[in-house]
Structures are given as C-alpha cells and as structure tokens.
MARVEXMI-720005 format. One record per residue: x negated, y, z negated of N, C-alpha, C, O in turn; residue in one letter. Coordinates in pm, 1 decimal, padded with zeros to 6 digits. Layout:
<pts>
X, Y, Z, X, Y, Z, X, Y, Z, X, Y, Z, A
...
</pts>
This chain:
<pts>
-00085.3, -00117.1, 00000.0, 00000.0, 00000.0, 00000.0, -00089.8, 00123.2, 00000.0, -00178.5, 00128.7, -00085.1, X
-00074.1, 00228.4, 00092.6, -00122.4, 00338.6, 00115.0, -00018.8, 00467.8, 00046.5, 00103.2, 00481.4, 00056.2, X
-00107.2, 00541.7, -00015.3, 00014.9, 00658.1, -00042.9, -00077.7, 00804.5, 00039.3, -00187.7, 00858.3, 00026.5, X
00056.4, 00823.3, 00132.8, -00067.3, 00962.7, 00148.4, -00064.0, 01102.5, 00078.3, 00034.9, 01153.7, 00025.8, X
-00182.3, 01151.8, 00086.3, -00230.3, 01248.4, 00008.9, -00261.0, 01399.5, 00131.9, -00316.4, 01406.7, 00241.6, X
-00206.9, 01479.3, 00061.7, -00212.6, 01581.3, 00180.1, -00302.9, 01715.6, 00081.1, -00248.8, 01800.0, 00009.5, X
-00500.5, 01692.8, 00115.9, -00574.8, 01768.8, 00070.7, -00570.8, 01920.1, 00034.5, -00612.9, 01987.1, -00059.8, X
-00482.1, 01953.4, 00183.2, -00427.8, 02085.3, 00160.6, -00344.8, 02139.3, 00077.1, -00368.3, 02237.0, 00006.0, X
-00232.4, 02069.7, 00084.0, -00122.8, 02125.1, -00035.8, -00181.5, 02186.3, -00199.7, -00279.5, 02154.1, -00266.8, X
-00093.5, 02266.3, -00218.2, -00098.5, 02347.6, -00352.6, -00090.0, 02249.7, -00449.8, -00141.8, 02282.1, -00556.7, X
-00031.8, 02120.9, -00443.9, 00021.9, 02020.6, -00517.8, -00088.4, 01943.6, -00596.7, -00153.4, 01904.9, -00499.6, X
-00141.2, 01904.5, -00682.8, -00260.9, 01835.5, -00715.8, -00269.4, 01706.0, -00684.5, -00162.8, 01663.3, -00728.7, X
-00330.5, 01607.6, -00633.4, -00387.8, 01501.0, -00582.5, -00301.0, 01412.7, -00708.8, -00213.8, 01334.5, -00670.8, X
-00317.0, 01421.8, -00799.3, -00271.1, 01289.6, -00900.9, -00102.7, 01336.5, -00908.4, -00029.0, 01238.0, -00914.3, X
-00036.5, 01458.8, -00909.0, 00113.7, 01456.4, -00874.7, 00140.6, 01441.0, -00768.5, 00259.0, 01473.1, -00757.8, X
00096.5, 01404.9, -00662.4, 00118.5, 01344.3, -00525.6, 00106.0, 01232.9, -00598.6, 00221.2, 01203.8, -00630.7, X
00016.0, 01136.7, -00653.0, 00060.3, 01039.3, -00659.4, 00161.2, 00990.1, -00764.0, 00237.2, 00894.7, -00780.7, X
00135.0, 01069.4, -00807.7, 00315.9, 01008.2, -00935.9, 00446.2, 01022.4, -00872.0, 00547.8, 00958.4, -00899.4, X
00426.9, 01148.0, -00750.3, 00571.2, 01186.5, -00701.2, 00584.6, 01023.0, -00650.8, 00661.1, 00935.2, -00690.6, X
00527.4, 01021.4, -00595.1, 00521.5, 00866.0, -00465.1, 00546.2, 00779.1, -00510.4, 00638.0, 00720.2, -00453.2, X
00486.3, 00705.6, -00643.4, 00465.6, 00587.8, -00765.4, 00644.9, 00576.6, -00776.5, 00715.8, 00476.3, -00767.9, X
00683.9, 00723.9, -00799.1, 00819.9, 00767.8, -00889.5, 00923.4, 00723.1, -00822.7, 01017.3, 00662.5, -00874.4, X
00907.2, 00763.5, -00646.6, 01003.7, 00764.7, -00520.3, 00986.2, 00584.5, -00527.7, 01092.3, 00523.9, -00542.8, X
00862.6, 00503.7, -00518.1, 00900.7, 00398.1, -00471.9, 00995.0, 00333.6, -00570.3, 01101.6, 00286.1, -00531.2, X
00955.1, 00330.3, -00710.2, 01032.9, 00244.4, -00826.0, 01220.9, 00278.8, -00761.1, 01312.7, 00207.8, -00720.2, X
01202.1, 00410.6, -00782.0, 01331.1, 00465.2, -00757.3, 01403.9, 00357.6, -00668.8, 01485.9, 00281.2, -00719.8, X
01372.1, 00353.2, -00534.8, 01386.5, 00342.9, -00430.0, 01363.2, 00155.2, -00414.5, 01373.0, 00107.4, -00301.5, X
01339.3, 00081.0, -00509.6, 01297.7, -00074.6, -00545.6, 01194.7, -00068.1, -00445.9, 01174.7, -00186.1, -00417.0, X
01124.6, -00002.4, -00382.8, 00994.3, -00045.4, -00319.3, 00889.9, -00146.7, -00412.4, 00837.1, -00254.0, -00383.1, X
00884.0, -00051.8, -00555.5, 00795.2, -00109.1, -00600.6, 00924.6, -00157.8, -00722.7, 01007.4, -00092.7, -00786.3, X
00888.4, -00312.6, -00714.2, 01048.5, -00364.9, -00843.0, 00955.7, -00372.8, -00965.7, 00833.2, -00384.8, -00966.3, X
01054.6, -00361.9, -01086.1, 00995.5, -00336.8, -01203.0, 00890.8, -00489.9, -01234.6, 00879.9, -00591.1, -01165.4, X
00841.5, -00462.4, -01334.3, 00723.8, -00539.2, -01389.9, 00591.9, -00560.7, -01265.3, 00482.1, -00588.1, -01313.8, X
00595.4, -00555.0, -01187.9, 00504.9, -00552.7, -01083.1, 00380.8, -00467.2, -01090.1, 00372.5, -00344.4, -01088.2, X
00307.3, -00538.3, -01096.8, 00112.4, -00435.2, -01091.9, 00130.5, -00332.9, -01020.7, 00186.3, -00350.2, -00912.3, X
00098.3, -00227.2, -01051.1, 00052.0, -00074.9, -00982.9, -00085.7, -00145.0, -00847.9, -00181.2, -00213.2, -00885.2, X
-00069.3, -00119.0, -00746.5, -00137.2, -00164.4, -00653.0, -00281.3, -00022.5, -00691.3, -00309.2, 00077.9, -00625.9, X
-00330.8, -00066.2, -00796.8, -00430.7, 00019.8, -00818.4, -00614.6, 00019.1, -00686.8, -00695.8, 00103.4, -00648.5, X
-00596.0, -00103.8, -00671.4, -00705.3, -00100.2, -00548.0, -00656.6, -00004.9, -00421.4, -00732.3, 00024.7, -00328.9, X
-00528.1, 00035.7, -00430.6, -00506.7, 00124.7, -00269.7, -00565.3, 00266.2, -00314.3, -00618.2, 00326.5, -00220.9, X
-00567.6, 00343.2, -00457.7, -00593.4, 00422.6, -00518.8, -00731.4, 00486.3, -00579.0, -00755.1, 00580.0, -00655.3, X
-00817.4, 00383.8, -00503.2, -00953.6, 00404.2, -00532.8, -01012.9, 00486.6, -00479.2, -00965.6, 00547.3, -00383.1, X
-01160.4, 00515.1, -00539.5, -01210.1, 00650.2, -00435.2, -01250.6, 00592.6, -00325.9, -01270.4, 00663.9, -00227.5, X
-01272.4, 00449.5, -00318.1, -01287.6, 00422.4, -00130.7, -01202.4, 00493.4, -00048.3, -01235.3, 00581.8, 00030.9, X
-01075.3, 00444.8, -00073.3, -00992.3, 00516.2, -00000.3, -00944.5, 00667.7, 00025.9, -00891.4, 00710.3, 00128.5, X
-00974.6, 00736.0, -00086.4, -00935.7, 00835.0, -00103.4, -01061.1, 00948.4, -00193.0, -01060.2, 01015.2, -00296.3, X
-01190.0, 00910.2, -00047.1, -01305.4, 00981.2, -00177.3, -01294.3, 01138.8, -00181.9, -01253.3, 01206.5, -00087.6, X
-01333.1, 01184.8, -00295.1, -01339.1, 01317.2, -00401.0, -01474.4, 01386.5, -00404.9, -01573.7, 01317.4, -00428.0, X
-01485.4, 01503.1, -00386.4, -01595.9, 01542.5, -00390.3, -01647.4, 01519.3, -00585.5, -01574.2, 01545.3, -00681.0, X
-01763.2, 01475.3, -00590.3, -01781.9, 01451.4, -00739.9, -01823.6, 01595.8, -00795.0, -01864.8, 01678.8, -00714.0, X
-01815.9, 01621.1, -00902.7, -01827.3, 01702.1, -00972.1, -01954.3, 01683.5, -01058.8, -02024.0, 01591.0, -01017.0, X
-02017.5, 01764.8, -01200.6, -02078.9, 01714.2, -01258.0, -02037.4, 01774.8, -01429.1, -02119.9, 01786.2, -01519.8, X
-01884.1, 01808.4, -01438.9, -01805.0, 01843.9, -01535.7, -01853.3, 01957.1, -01583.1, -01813.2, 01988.6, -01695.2, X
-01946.5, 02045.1, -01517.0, -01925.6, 02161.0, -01569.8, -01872.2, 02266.1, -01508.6, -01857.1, 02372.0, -01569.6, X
</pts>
C-alpha cells in the first residue's frame, strides 16, 4: 500500500498520513485489527531530507 504524499502542500507530511490511515479504516480499506502496513511508510519510500536536530 502506497499513500501519497504531496511535498508541496501546507499540510505536514505525518497529517497526510493520518488523514489517509483515517479515510481507509473509515472506508474498510484497512479492516480493524489488521497491521498498519508500516514497510510502505519508510524513508525508502518516502526519503526526508535529514536534519541534525538543531
């Protein structure tokens, strides 16, 4: 499962993904008790410029 992420938007990267997480349950895409497909969510897929927290 792919969720897409649109870099541009005002929206922050991790509420794009909750909106999406939120829409599928809603929607029985994703049915309850079922693993969060956390490998589609990795920075492979979706790499981040790193930071160094300051």
């Amino acid at each position: 499962m792919k969720i897409p992420l649109d870099r541009q938007s005002a929206k922050p990267v991790y509420l794009q993904i909750s909106d999406r997480l939120s829409r599928l349950i809603k929607s029985g895409a994703l049915p309850p008790r079922r693993k969060t497909p956390l490998h589609s969510l990795s920075g492979r897929d979706y790499p981040c410029e790193q930071t160094d927290g300051n």
